[in-house]
Rosetta silent file (secondary structure, phi, psi, omega in degrees, C-alpha in Angstrom):
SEQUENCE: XXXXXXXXXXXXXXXXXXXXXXXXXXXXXXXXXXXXXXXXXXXXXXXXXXXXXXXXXXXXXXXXXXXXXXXXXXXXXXXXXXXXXXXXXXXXXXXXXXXXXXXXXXXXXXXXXXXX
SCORE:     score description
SCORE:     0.000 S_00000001
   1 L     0.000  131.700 -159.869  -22.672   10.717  -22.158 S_00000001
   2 L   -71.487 -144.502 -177.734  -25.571   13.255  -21.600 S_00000001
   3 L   -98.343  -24.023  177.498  -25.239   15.985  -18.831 S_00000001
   4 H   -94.946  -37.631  168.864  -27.607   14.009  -16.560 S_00000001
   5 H  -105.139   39.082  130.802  -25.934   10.831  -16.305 S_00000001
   6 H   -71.400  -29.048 -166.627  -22.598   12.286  -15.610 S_00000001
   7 H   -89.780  -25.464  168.448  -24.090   13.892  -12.577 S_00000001
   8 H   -80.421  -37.339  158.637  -25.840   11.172  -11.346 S_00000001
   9 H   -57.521  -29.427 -173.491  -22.676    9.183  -11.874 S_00000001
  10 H   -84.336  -41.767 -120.820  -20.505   11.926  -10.204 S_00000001
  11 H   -99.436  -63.043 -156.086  -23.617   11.606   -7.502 S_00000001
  12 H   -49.652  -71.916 -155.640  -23.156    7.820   -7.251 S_00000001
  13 H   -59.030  -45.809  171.289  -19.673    7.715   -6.858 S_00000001
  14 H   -22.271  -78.319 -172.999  -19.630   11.011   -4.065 S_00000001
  15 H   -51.945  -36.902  175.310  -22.060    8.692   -1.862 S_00000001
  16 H   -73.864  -13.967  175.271  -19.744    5.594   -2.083 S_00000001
  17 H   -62.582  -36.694 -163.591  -16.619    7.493   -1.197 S_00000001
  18 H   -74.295  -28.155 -152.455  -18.502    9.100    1.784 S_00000001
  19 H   -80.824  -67.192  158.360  -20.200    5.459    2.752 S_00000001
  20 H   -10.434  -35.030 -162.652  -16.330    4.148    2.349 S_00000001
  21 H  -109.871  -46.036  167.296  -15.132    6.846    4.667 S_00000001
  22 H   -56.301   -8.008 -161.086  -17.799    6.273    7.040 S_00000001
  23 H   -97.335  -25.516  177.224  -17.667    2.364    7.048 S_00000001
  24 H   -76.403  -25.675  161.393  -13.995    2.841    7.673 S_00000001
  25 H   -73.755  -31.135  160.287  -14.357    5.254   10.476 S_00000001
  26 H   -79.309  -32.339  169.919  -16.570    3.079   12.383 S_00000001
  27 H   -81.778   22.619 -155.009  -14.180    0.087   12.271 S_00000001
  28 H  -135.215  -78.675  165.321  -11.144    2.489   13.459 S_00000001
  29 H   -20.156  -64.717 -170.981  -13.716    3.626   16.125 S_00000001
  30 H   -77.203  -47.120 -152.677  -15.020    0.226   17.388 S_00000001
  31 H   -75.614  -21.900  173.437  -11.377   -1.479   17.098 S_00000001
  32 H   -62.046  -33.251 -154.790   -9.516    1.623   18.735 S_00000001
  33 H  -100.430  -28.650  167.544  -12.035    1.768   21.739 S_00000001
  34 H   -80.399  -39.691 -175.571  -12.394   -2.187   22.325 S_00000001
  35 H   -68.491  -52.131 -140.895   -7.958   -2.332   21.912 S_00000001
  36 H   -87.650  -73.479 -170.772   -6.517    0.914   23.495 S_00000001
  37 H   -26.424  -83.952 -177.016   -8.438    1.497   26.593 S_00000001
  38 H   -71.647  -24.347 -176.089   -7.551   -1.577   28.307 S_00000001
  39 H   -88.256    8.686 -172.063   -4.386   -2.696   26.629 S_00000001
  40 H  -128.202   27.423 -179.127   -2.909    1.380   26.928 S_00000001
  41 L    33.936   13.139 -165.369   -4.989    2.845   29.247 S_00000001
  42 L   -75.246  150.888  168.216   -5.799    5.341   26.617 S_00000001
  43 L   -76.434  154.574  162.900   -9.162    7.319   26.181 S_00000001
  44 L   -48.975  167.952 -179.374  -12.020    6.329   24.070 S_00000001
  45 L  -141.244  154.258 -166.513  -12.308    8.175   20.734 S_00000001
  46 L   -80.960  164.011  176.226  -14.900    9.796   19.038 S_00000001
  47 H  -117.530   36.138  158.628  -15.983    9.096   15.302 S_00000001
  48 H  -104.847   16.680  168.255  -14.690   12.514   14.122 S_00000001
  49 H   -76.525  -72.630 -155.584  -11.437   11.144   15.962 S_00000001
  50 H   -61.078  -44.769  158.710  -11.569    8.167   13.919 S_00000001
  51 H   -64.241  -16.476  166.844  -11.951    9.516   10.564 S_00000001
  52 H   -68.056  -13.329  177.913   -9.330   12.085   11.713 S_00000001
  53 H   -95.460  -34.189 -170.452   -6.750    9.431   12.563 S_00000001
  54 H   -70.301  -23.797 -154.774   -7.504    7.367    9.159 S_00000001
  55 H   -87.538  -60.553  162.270   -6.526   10.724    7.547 S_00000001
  56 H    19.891  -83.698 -171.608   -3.539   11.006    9.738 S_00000001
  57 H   -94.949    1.802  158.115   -1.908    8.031    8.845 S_00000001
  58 H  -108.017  -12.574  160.758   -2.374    8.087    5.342 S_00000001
  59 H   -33.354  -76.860 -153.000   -0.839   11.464    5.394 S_00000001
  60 H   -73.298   -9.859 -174.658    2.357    9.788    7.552 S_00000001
  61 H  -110.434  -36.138 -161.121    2.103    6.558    5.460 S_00000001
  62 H  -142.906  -28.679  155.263    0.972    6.571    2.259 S_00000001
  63 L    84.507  177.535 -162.953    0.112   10.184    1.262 S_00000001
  64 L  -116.768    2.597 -171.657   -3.170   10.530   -0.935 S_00000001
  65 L   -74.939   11.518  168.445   -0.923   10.353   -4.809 S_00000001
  66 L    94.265 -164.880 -169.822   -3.046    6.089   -5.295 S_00000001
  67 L   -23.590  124.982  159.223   -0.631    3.161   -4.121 S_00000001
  68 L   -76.356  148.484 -171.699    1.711    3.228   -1.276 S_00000001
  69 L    98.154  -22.323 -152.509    5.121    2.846   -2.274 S_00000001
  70 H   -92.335   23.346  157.965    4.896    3.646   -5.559 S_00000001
  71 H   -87.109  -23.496  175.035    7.740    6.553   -5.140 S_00000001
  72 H   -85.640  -25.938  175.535   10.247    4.460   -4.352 S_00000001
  73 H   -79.136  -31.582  171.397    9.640    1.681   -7.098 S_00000001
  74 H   -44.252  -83.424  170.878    9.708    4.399   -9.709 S_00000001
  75 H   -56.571   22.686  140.149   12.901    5.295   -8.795 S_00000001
  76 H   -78.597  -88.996 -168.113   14.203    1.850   -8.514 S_00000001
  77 H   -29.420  -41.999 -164.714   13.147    1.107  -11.813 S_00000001
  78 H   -60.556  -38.865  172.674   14.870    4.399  -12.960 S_00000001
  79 H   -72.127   -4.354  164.119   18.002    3.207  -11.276 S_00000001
  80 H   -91.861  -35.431  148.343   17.868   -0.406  -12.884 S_00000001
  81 L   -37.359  -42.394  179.490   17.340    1.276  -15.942 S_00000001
  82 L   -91.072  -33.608 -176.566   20.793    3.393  -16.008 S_00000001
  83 L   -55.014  141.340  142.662   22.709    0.172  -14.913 S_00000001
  84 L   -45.861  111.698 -172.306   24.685   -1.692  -17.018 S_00000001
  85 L   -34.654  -41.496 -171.466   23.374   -5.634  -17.296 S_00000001
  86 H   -75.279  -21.531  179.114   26.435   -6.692  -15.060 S_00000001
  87 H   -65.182  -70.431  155.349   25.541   -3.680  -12.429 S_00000001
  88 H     9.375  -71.781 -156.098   22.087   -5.146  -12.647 S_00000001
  89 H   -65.003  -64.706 -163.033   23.038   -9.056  -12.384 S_00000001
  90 H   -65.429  -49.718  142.523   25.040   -7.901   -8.728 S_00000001
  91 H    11.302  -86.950  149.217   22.140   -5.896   -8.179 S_00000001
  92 H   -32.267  -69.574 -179.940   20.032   -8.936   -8.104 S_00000001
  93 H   -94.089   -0.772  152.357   22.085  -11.186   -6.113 S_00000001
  94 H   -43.802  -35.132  159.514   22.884   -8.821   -4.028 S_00000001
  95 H   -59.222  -40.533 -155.514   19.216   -9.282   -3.150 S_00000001
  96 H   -95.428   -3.576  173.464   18.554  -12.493   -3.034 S_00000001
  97 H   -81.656  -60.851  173.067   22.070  -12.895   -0.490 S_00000001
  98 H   -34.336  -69.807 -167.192   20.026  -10.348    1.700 S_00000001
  99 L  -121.380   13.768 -172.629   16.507  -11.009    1.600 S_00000001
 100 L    59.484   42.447 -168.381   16.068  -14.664    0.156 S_00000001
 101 L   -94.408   93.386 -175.292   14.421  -12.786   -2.616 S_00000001
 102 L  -119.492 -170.491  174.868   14.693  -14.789   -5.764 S_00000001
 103 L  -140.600 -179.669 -173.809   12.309  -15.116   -8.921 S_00000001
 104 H   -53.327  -35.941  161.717   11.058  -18.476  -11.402 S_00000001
 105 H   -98.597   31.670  147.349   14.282  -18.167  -13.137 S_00000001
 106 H   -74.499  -60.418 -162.041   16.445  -18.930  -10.430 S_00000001
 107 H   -55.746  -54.640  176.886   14.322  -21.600   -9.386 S_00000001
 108 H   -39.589  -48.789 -168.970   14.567  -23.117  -13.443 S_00000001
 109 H   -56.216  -59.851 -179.752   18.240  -22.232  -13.047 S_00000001
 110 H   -56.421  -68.632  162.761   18.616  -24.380   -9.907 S_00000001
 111 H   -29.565  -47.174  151.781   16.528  -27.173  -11.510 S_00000001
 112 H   -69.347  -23.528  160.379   18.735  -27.248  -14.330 S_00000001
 113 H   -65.926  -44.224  169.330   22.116  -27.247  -12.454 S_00000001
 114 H   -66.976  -22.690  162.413   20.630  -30.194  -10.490 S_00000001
 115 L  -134.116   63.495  155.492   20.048  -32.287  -13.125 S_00000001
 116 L   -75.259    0.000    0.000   23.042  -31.594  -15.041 S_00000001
């Protein structure tokens, strides 16, 4: 790849991140200023508010490191990993007692106990 069509690639992507951060700061803008004022009494906000609030909350939410969440499934995984298959198996239905959380072989499982 020369030296000129890295930079124009480097170029390219720069403008869609900023058109991305602006297209996102104008809906945070229009939907904060049509919502919060009348149902909060709150003031309008500006739309170096509004990109300042998207950054905000991915600070408090999601952090800038690609996917939210994905600190806690690592370590899950790590911790499913040191288990023993029987920690594992209680593991499991511990979930699915909890959170209805089950996967396709449960359902196969169930389908085969029924018509057994």
């Amino acid at each position: 790849m020369s030296r000129k069509s890295r930079l124009e690639w480097g170029l390219k992507i720069f403008a869609m991140i900023v058109l991305f951060t602006a297209a996102m700061g104008a809906a945070v803008m229009w939907l904060w200023n049509w919502l919060a004022p009348d149902l909060f009494g709150w003031h309008p906000i500006g739309f170096g508010q509004a990109i300042g609030l998207l950054v905000l909350c991915r600070l408090l939410v999601g952090g800038f490191r690609g996917r939210a969440g994905g600190h806690w499934r690592g370590r899950l995984a790590e911790r499913l990993e040191a288990m023993t298959p029987e920690e594992r198996e209680k593991f499991r239905a511990g979930l699915r007692g909890r959170c209805g959380w089950h996967s396709p072989a449960d359902d196969e499982a169930k389908r085969h106990g029924a018509e057994t």
